[in-house]
N, C-alpha and C positions, 0 to 999 in steps of 0.2 A: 451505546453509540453505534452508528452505521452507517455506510456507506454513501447514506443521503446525507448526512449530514454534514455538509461540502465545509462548511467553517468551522469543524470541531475534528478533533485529533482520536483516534478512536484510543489508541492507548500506546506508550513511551515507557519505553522497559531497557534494563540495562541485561545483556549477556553474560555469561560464564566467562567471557572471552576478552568482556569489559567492550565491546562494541554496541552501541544502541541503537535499538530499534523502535522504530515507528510503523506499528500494526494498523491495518484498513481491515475492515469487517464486514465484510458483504456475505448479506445471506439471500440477494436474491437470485430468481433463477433464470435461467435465458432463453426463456419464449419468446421476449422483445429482444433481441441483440442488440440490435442499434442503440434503443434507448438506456440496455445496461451498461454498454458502451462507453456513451455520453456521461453519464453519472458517474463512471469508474474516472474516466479520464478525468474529470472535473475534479473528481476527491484526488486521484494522483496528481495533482497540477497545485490543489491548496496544500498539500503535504512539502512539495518542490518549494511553492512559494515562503511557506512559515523557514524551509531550511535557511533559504537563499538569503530571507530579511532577516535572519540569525534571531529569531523568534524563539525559535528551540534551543538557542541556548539562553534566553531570560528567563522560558517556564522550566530549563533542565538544565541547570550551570553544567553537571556532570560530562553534560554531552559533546562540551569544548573538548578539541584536536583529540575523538573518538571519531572510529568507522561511523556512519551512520549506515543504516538496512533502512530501505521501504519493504515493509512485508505485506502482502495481500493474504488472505485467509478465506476459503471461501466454502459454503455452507453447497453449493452444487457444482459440481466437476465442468470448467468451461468449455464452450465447445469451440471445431476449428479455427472459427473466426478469432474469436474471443483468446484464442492461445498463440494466432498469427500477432495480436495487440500487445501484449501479455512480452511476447519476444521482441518485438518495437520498441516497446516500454523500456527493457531491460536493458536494449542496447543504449538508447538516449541517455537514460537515466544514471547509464554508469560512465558514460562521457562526462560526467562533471562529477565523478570521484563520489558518489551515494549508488550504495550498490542496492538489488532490488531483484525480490525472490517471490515467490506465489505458491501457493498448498492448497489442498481439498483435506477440510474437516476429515478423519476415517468415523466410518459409518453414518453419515449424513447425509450421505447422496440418496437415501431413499425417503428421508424425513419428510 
């Protein structure tokens, strides 16, 4: 699963910590900004909506009154733009209680 694939959940994992996350897996890279942009936001927006219609908790009963994390994972290190979004994201998304973090693969970025 990836990042284009705006109606599929890339993968729902339970923490150490018992907090569950919801992984986005983008491997692509940001010669188009705008356009990876558009896509990112599209996948974070169908992640929002599956939490919001309590979706996540029919396909992951476990995930009832758990933290939930959006995690972003990303195969090239974003750039300014792309991290000004990134911090956007993070503030909005943690205004309604789903917190929301982002990493770069180590050793990927040259891939």
């Amino acid at each position: 699963m990836s990042v284009e694939q705006i109606d599929k959940v890339d993968f729902i994992g339970t923490l150490p910590n018992g907090n569950v996350q919801l992984t986005i897996s983008d491997h692509l890279n940001w010669n188009e900004t705008n356009e990876h942009l558009i896509i990112l936001q599209d996948k974070i927006n169908s992640y929002l909506d599956f939490i919001e219609n309590e979706q996540l908790y029919e396909v992951y009963p476990y995930s009832i009154n758990k933290q939930i994390i959006i995690s972003v994972v990303f195969k090239h290190n974003p750039n300014e733009i792309a991290k000004d979004f990134l911090q956007s994201c993070k503030e909005t998304i943690e205004s309604i209680n789903v917190h929301f973090n982002w990493e770069v693969l180590k050793n990927s970025q040259n891939v």
